[in-house]
N, C-alpha and C positions, 0 to 999 in steps of 0.2 A: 615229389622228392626225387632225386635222382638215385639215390640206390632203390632198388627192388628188390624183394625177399617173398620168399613162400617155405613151403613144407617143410621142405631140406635148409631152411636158415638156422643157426645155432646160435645159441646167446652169443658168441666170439662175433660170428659175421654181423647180427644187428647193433652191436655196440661198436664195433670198428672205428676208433678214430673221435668217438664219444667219450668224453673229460666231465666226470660227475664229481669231481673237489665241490667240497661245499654243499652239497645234496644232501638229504637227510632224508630215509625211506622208513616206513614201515612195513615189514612182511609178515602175515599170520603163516602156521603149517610150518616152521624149518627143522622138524625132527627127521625129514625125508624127501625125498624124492625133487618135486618143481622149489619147495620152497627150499630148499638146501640150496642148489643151483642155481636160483633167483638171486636169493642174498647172493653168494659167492659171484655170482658175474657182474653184479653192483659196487659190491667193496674192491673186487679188480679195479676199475676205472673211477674207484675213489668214493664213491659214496658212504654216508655214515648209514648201517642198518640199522634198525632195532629189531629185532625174528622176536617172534611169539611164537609159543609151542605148550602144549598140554600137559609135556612130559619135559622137565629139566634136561634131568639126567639125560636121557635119549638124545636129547637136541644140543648138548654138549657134543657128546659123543660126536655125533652125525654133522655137527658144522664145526669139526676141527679144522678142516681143509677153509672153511671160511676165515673163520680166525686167524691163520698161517696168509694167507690172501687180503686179507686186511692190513696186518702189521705191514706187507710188504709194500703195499697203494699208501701207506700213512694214512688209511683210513681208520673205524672204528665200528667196532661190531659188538650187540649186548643181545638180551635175552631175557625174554620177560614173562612170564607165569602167565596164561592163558586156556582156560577150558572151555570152548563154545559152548557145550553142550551144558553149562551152568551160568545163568545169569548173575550170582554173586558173585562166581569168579571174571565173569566180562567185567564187571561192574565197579573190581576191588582192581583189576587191571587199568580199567580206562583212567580211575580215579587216581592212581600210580602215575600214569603219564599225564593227564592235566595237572597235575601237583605241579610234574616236575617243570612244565611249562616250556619246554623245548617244541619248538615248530616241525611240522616232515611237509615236505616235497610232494612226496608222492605217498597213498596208502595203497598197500596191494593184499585186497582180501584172497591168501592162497589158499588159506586149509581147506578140507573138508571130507567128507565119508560118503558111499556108494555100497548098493545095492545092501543095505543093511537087512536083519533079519528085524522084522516088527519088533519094536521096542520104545520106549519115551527118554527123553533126556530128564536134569533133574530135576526140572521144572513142568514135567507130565508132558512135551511138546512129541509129537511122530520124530523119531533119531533125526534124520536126515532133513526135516524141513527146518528141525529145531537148531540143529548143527549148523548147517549150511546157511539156512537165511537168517533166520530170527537172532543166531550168536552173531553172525558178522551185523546183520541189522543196527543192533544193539550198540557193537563194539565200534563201528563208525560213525554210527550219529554221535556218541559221546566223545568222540575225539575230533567230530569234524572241527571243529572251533582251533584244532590245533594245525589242520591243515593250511598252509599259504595262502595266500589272493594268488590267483593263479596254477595251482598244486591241481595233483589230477588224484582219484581213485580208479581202482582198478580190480573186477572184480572175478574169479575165477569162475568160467561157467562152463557149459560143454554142448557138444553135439546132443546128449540126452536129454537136453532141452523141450527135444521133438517127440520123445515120448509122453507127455502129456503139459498140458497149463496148468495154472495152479488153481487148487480148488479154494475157495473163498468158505465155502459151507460147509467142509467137513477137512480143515486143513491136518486133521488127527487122525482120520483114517476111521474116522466111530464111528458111522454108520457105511462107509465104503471098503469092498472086501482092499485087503491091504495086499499091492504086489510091489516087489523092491525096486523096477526100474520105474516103475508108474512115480511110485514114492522121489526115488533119484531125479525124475524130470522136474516135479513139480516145483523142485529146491532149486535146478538148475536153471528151470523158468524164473522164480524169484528172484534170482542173483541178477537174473539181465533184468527185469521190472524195476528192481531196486536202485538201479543203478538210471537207470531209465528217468525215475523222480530224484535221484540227488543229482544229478545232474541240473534239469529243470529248476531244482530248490536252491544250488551252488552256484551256477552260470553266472548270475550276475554280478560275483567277484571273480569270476575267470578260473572256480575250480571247477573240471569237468569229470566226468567219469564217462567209465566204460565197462562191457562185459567181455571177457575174451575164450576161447574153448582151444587147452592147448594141443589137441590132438590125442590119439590113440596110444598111450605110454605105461608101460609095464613098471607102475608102482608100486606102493605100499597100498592105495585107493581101490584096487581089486583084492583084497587081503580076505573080503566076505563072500567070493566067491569061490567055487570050488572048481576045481580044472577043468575039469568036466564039462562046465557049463561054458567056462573061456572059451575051451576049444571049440563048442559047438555053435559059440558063437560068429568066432571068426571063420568058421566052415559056413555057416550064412552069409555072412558079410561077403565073402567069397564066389558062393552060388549067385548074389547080387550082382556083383560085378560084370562078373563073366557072361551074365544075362545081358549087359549092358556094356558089352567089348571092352572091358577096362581089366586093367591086371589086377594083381592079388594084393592083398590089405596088407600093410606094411607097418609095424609097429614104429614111430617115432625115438629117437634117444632119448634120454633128461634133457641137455642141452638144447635138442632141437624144439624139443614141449616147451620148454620157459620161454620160447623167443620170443614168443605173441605176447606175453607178459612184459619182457623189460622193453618192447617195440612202442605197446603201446602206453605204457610207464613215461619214457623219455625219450623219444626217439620220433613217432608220431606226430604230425601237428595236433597240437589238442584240437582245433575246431573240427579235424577230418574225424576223430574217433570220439568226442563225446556223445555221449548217449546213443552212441551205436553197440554192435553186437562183431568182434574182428573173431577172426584166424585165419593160418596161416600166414599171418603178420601183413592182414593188409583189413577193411572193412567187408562181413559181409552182405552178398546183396537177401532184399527180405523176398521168401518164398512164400506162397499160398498156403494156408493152414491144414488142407487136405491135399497138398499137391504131391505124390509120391517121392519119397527121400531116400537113397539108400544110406548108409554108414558113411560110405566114400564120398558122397556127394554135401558137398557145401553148401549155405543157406541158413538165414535165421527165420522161425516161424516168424507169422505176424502178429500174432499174440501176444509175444515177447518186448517186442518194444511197444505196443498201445499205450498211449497217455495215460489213456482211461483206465485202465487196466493196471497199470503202475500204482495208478493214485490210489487206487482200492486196494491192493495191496500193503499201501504204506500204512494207510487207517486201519485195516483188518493187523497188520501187524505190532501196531502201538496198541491196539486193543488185548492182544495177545500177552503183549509185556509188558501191562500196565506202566508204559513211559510215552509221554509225547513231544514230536521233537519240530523245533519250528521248523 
């Protein structure tokens, strides 16, 4: 590609010049933060959204600036009732939009939650694996059929990825003592495995998918942690560094977090990022699974994108939600 982008790219710089008339996107999460931003720099250069959000109201409120952004591209922006963390409501959502039989472009699984306190969704699942994988799980296999020949997913994942793989035998945390970022990885690991087999299960009509990690961004997503702990963590991430002659951890904007999102949305070749793992708006490369990482340092485990490893997830996960998806 002839433009180049990394860290400091903002939604403005990766769409530059990008004419999305006629697109049609779905984004989960637009009550805040990346998925406010996502939508909003989509419907800029024309695209039709659809935002999913858990909370109406809220996601009124918080994508006005979308809405004002749309009317002016003579695009189209709605909003659609969505709870991950309850299978009825994915269920009575997805069945909303196959009804209505309109096609999307691109899906971009944004929502999700971090560093929760133990607790189950409403369907008894561990919060965070239940939220994060098994709701989007759910919510894009029952709308794949609406995606294009060609149409890409897109799946919100993060550096915490590297915190652990996903457990298979105890994805509930019963018999393993329960810790929040262990929990937060194993989600974050699913999101890329997932994406890993719908890709493989898609490819052969040109839908690809991806996982992407938008960087270190001061949202509503740290809401369950306590300052206390932020700070002391970025005081680590910092001591990391500086062990390793690199300067100090720098939080990301909104803007500059969603790039990696609408980069590899529409902008991307699909063959360069399906069933890879990007940020900072380019592919990353895979690192060794014990190979030391700091916070700042780039890299996808190798666990993360395994075949093997995907496919067992996707069984383990149908088994979980009593649905199975061809």
């Amino acid at each position: 590609m002839a433009a180049k982008f990394g860290a400091n790219s903002t939604t403005e710089d990766v769409l530059e010049g990008i004419d999305l008339e006629g697109k049609r996107i779905l984004v989960t999460g637009v009550s805040a933060g990346l998925g406010v931003e996502t939508a909003r720099a989509l419907v800029a250069r024309g695209a039709d959204v659809v935002g999913a959000a858990r909370d109406l109201e809220k996601a009124r409120r918080a994508t006005s600036e979308v809405s004002s952004a749309a009317a002016k591209a003579g695009a189209s922006f709605e909003l659609v009732d969505l709870d991950l963390a309850s299978l009825k409501s994915v269920r009575a959502a997805t069945d909303k939009l196959v009804a209505d039989g309109r096609l999307f472009d691109v899906v971009i699984a944004n929502a999700g939650v971090m560093a929760t306190p133990l607790g189950k969704t409403v369907d008894g699942f561990e919060t965070q694996f239940g939220t994060n994988h098994l709701g989007h799980f759910v919510f894009v296999n029952r709308v794949a059929k609406l995606i294009k020949d060609g149409g890409r997913l897109v799946n919100l994942s993060s550096a915490g990825h590297r915190f652990s793989n996903v457990d298979l035998n105890d994805p509930n945390f019963e018999t393993t003592k329960y810790e929040p970022f262990v929990a937060y990885g194993r989600s974050k690991t699913a999101n890329i495995l997932f994406a890993v087999e719908f890709d493989r299960r898609h490819g052969g009509r040109g839908v690809r998918a991806t996982a992407v990690h938008p960087g270190g961004i001061m949202t509503e997503l740290g809401r369950h942690m306590d300052p206390g702990s932020l700070e002391q963590m970025v005081k680590q991430i910092n001591e990391q560094a500086a062990a390793a002659g690199k300067g100090p951890f720098e939080f990301k904007t909104i803007p500059q977090g969603a790039a990696t999102s609408v980069w590899a949305a529409v902008v991307a070749p699909a063959g360069e990022v399906g069933g890879k793992y990007c940020e900072n708006c380019h592919v990353s490369d895979v690192v060794a699974d014990d190979a030391p990482l700091g916070m700042l340092d780039e890299g996808v485990r190798g666990y993360a994108l395994d075949p093997e490893n995907a496919k067992a997830l996707w069984k383990k996960s149908e088994e979980l939600v009593g649905e199975a998806f061809a």
